[in-house]
Phi, psi and omega in degrees: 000132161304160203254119193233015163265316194291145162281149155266124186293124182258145159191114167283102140293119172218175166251123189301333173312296185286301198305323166312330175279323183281309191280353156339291167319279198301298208269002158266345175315288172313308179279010185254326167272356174092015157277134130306106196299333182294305170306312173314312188277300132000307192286308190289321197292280116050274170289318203094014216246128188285321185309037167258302206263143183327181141275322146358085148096012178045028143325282163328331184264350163291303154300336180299307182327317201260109199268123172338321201270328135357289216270343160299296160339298154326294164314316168294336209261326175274329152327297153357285230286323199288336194248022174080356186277359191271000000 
């Protein structure tokens, strides 16, 4: 059983370069087919379930690459970076 007084450490290595690229890819896919991209993107990281991003542009199979808590990461890091908190 976990000790649930302690933090636990999370740490992903990925390469930022690519995950920036797919999803960059996957939300012009989206948005070229008339999805909201945000909402989409949202629905897969969330469910797992790929049918939220298109096939449009072999998106979907792009994204796939890329394990969910990655492309949180990612999102969250840019987020950060645009507001200043860094």
């Amino acid at each position: 059983m976990q000790d649930l007084g302690n933090t636990q450490f999370f740490r992903v290595e990925t390469d930022n370069n690519s995950v920036k690229m797919i999803l960059d890819e996957v939300y012009h896919a989206l948005t070229e087919k008339g999805y909201n991209p945000v909402n989409q993107i949202v629905g897969y990281i969330m469910s797992g379930d790929p049918t939220y991003i298109t096939s449009y542009h072999n998106a979907r199979s792009l994204i796939m690459k890329v394990e969910r808590d990655e492309l949180v990461e990612e999102l969250l890091t840019e987020y950060i970076k645009n507001n200043g908190w860094e």
